[in-house]
N, C-alpha and C positions, 0 to 999 in steps of 0.2 A: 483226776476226774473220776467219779462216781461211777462204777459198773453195776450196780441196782440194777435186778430183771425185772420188764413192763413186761405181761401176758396181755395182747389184746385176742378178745374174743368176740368176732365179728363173723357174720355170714359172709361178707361183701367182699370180695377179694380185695377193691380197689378203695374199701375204707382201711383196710389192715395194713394192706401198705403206703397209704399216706399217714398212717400213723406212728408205723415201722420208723417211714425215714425223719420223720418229725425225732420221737423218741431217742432215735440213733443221734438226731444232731444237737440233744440238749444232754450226750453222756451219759445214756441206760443204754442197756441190754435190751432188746426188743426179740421176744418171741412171739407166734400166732397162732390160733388153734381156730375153724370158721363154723366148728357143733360145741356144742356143751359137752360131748362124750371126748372129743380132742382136749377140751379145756381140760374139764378133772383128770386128764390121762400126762396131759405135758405140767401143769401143777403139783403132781403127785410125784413126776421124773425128777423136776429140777425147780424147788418154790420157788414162786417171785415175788419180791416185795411188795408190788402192787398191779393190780388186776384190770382193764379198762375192759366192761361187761356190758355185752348188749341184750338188752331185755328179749327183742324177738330174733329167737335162735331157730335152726330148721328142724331139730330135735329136741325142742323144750324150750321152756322160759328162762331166761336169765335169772329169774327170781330165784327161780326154782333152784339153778345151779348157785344163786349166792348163798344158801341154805348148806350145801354142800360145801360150798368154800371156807367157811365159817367153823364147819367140823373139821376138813381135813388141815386146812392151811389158814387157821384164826388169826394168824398173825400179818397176813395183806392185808395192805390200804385194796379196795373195791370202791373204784367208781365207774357208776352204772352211766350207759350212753346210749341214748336211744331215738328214737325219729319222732316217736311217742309221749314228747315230755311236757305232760299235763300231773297234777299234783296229788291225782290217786298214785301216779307211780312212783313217784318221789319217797308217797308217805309207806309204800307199799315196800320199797328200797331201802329204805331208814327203818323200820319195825325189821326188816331183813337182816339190819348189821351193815350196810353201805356206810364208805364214810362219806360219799359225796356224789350227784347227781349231773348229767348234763344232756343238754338234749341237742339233736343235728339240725342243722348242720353247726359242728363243732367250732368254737373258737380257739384255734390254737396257743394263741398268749395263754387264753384261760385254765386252757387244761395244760399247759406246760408250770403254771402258776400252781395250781391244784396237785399234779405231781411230786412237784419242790417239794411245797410244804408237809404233804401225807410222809413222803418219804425222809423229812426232815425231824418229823415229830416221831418216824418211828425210831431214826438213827438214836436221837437225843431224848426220846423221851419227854421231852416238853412240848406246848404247841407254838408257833410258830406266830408273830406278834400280828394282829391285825390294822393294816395301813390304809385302811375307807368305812369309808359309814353308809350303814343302806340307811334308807328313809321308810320307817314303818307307823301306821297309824294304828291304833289300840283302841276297838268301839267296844264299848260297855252300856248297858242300861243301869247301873249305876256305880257311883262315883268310887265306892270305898270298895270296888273290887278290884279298880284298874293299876295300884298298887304291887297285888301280886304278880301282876305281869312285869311291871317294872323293876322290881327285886331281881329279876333272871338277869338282868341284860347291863353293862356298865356303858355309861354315857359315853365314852374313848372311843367305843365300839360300834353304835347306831345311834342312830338322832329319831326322836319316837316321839311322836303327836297320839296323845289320848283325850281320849271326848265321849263324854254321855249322849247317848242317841235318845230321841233328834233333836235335840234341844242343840247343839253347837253343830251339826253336820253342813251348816251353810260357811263356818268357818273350813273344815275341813276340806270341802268340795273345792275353796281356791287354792289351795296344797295341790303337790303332786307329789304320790308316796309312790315307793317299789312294793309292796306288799302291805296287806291289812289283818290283825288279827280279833276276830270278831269274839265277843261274850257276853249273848244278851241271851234272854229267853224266850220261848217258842213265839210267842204273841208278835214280841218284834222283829224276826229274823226274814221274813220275806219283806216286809216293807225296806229293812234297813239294805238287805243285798239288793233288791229292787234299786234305790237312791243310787247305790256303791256305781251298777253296772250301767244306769241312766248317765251316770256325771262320764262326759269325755276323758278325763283325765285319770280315772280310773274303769275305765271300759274292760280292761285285758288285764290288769294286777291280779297275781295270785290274791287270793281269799282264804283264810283258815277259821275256821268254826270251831268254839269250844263244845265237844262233845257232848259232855255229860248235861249241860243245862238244854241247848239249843235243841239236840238231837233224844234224847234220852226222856227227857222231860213232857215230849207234846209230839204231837204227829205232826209232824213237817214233812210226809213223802213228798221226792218230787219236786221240792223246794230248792235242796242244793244241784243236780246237776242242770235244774232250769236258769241259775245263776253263776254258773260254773266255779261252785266253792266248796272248799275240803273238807271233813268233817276231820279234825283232829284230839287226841288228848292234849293238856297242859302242855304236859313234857314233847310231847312230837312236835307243838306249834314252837317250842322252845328250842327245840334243835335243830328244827328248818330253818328257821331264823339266824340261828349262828353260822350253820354252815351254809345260807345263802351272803351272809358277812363275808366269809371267806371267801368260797369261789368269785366271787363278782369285785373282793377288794384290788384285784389288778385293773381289771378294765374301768373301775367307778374312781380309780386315784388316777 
């Protein structure tokens, strides 16, 4: 059996220790630290593999401390757990160095799932095979961009609907996706996240914005958090993506 140390770092006494005993009964070491200045002080004593980090700490941001983690102990799985978990802070987490994200109230399968694997891929080096497919949609204002999205991602892995906006959004609208990743230009971006948060079935799915045209390109204030959607680069809408593959492949198989 595996003695891997989990550091949780929580304010909450009585998150720490349902965490404690959870940790203890899947075979790790569980210690707990409830400031950020306990964290880096019990991580610097005795490293542990992997980190479970809460963004609002009573002396600091969890961010702040993953920045720190990073330097002293680069070599922990970190995943961030928080009450807070909207997809500035995911994206904020991930440009951090997190390798993974979850928000409370926690699902134990999931993060007992997410543990395995961080700490399987650090054992072996490899990553750890993926056993479900999300459902993601890929809107483009045109056809010969939605390509490079595709290239990122292998069919085994996600099942992906893409479509030129608006001319096919009425097929899309009878889909139900887990996440959407947007790349059109300024002109079309409130109409198109306007449709996305109208249709029932995507009311509450994350949204990610390709930065540089959407955002970069035309005045859009205002636009994304009235539609509750992320501004991301290529690469960050790409790694959410994988790693919302993982975390979610135990509960979606």
């Amino acid at each position: 059996m595996s003695r891997e140390r989990v550091l949780i770092v929580d304010d909450e006494p009585m998150v720490r220790w349902m965490f404690s005993e959870a940790i203890r009964d899947w075979g790790y070491e569980a210690t707990e630290a409830g400031s950020a200045a306990e964290a880096l002080a019990e991580m610097l004593a005795v490293p542990p593999s992997a980190i479970l980090l809460d963004i609002n700490l009573p002396d600091g941001s969890g961010l702040d401390l993953l920045r720190d983690i990073k330097i002293y102990q680069p070599r922990a799985s970190v995943v961030m757990v928080t009450a807070n978990a909207v997809f500035e802070n995911a994206v904020d987490a991930l440009r951090g160095g997190a390798d993974d994200f979850l928000g409370k109230p926690v699902n134990l399968d999931e993060l007992h799932f997410i543990l395995d694997r961080l700490i399987q891929e650090k054992q072996s080096g490899t990553i750890a095979p993926i056993i479900s497919k999300l459902r993601v949609l890929i809107i483009s204002d045109t056809a010969e961009r939605i390509p490079n999205f595709l290239s990122a991602f292998q069919p085994r892995d996600v099942e992906i609907t893409s479509i030129v906006f608006p001319e096919e959004w009425g097929y899309a609208a009878s889909c139900n996706f887990d996440l959407a990743l947007v790349d059109v230009g300024p002109a079309m971006l409130e109409p198109l996240l306007k449709a996305i948060r109208s249709d029932a079935g995507h009311a509450d799915i994350p949204v990610l914005v390709e930065l540089r045209r959407s955002i970069e390109t035309g005045n859009v204030a205002g636009v994304m958090p009235k539609y509750r959607a992320m501004a991301c680069s290529r690469n960050e809408m790409i790694q959410l993506v994988r790693r919302r593959i993982a975390s979610l492949a135990q509960t979606i198989g």
